[in-house]
C-alpha positions as CSV (number, residue, x, y, z in Angstrom):
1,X,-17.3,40.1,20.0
2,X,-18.0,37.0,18.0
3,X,-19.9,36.2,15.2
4,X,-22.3,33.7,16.1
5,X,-25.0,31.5,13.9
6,X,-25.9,29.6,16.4
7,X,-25.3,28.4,20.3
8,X,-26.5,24.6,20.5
9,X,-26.8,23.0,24.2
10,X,-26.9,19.2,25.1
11,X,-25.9,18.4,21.7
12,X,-23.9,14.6,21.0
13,X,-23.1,14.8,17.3
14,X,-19.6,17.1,17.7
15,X,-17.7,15.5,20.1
16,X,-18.1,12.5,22.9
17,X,-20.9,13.0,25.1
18,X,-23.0,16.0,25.5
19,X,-21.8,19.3,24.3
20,X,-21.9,22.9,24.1
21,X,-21.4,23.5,20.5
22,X,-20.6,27.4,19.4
23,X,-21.1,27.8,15.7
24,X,-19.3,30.6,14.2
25,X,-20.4,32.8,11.4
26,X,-17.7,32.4,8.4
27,X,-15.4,30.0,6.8
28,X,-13.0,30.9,3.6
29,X,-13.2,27.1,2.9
30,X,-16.9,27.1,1.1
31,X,-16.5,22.9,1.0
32,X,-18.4,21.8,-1.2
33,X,-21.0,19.3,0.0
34,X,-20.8,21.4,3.7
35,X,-23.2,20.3,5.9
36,X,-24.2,23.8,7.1
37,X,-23.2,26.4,4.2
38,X,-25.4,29.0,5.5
39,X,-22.4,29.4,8.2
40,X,-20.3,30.6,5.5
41,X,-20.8,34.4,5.5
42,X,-19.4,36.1,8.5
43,X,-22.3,38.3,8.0
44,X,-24.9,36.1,8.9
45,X,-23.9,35.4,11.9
46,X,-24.9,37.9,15.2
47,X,-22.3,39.9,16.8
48,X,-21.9,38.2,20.5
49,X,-19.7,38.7,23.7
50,X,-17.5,36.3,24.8
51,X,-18.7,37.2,28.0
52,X,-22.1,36.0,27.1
53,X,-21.4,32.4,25.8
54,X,-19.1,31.9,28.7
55,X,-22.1,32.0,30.5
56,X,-24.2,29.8,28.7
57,X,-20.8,27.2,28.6
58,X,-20.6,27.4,32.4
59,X,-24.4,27.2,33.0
60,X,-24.4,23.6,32.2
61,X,-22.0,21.6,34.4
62,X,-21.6,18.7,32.8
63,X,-21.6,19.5,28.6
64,X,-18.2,20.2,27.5
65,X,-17.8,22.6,24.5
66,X,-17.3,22.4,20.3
67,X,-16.4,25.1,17.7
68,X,-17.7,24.7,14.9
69,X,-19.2,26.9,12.4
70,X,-18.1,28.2,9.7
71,X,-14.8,28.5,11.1
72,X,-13.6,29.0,14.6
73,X,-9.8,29.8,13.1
74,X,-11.5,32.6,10.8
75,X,-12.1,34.4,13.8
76,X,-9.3,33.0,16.1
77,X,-8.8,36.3,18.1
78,X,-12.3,35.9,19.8
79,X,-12.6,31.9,20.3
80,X,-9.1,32.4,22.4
81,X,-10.0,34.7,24.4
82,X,-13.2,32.5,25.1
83,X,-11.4,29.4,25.2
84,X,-8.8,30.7,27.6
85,X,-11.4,31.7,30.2
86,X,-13.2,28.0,29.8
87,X,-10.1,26.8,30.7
88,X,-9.7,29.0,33.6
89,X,-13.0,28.8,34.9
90,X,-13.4,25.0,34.4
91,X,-12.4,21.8,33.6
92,X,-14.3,21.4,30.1
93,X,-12.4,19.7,27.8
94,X,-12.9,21.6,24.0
95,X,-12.6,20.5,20.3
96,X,-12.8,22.5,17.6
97,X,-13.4,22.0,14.0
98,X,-11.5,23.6,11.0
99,X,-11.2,23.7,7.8
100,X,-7.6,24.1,8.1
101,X,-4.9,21.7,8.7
102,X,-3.0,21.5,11.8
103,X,0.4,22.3,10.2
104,X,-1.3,24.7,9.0
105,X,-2.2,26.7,11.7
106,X,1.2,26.6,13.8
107,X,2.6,28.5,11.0
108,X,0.2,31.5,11.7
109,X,0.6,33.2,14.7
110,X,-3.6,34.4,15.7
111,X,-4.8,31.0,15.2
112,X,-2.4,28.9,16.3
113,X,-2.5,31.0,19.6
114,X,-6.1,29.6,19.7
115,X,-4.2,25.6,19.6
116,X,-3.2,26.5,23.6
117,X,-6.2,25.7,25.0
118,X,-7.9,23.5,22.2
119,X,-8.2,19.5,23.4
120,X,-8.8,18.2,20.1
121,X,-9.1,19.5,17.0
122,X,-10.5,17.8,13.9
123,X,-8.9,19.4,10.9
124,X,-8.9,19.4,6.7
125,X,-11.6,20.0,4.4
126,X,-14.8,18.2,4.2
127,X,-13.7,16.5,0.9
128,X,-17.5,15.3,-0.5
129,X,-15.6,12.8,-2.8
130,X,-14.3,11.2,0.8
131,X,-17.1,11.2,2.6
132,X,-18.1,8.6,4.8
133,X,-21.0,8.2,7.6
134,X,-19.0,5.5,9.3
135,X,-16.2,8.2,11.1
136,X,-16.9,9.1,14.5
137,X,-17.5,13.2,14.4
138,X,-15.8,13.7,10.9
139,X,-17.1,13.6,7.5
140,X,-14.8,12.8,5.1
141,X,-11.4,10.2,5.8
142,X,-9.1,12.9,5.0
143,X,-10.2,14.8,8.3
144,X,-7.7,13.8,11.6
145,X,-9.1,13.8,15.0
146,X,-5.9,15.5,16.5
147,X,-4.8,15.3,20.3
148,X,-3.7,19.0,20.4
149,X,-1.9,18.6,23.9
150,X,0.1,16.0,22.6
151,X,0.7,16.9,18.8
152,X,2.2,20.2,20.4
153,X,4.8,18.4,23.0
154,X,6.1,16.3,20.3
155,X,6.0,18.6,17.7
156,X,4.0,16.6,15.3
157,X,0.6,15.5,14.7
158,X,-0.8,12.9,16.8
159,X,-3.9,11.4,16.0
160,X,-6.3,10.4,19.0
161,X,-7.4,7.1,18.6
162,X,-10.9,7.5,20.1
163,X,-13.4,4.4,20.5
164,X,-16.6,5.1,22.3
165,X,-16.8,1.0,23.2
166,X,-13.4,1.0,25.0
């Protein structure tokens, strides 16, 4: 089970193209100037299968899938198991959003378990004194759009260098 604010379908704000976004309920990161703070409290979330959203994920062939929340890495036991069976039952590519940073992650065992099947991750803080509307699917400069895949085979971070126009 999950904790779940919200499941949004079709979306085109988190991530390239259309989307399945998963929102989860909590986030220890309480960033100041958060564009959805009422994600913060695990609490406020509903409790929700992984079975369940699998379905709604697969239902739409062509929408690949974001976690975001909250925080998907405050409840990385869960989004692995989900993420692991949208990798085995399709070819969705997946991004998640944390407040975390990559390095981060690798050094704690539950969430970077979650990094396996993640495509990219944007990672850091929203930093409100950073912000800036001109980043593609990030709000502040401080936050990395990380190629996961890659960043793991050489063992340190690589950015993905994504332009819509190219």
């Amino acid at each position: 089970m999950l904790s779940i604010i919200d499941i949004i379908e079709d979306t085109t704000v988190d991530g390239p193209g259309f989307r399945t976004a998963i929102y989860a309920a909590g986030c220890p990161n309480q960033c100041p100037g958060c564009h959805n703070p009422e994600s913060w409290d695990i609490n406020k979330g509903k409790p929700v299968s992984t079975g369940e959203i699998l379905k709604k994920v697969l239902a739409d062939d062509f929408a690949n899938v974001t976690f975001s929340g909250g925080d998907p890495m405050f409840q990385p036991e869960g989004f692995t198991e989900l993420a692991r069976a949208i990798k085995e039952k399709s070819r969705k590519n997946i991004w998640c959003y944390t407040g975390y940073k990559f390095e981060n992650i690798l050094n704690n065992p539950k969430q970077a378990q979650l990094l396996k099947y993640i495509d990219v991750l944007v990672d850091g803080k929203f930093q409100q004194s950073l912000r800036d509307e001109s980043l593609l699917f990030r709000g502040s400069s401080n936050q990395r759009l990380i190629d996961v895949k890659a960043s793991l085979r050489e063992e340190k971070v690589v950015c993905l260098n994504y332009n819509p126009y190219l």
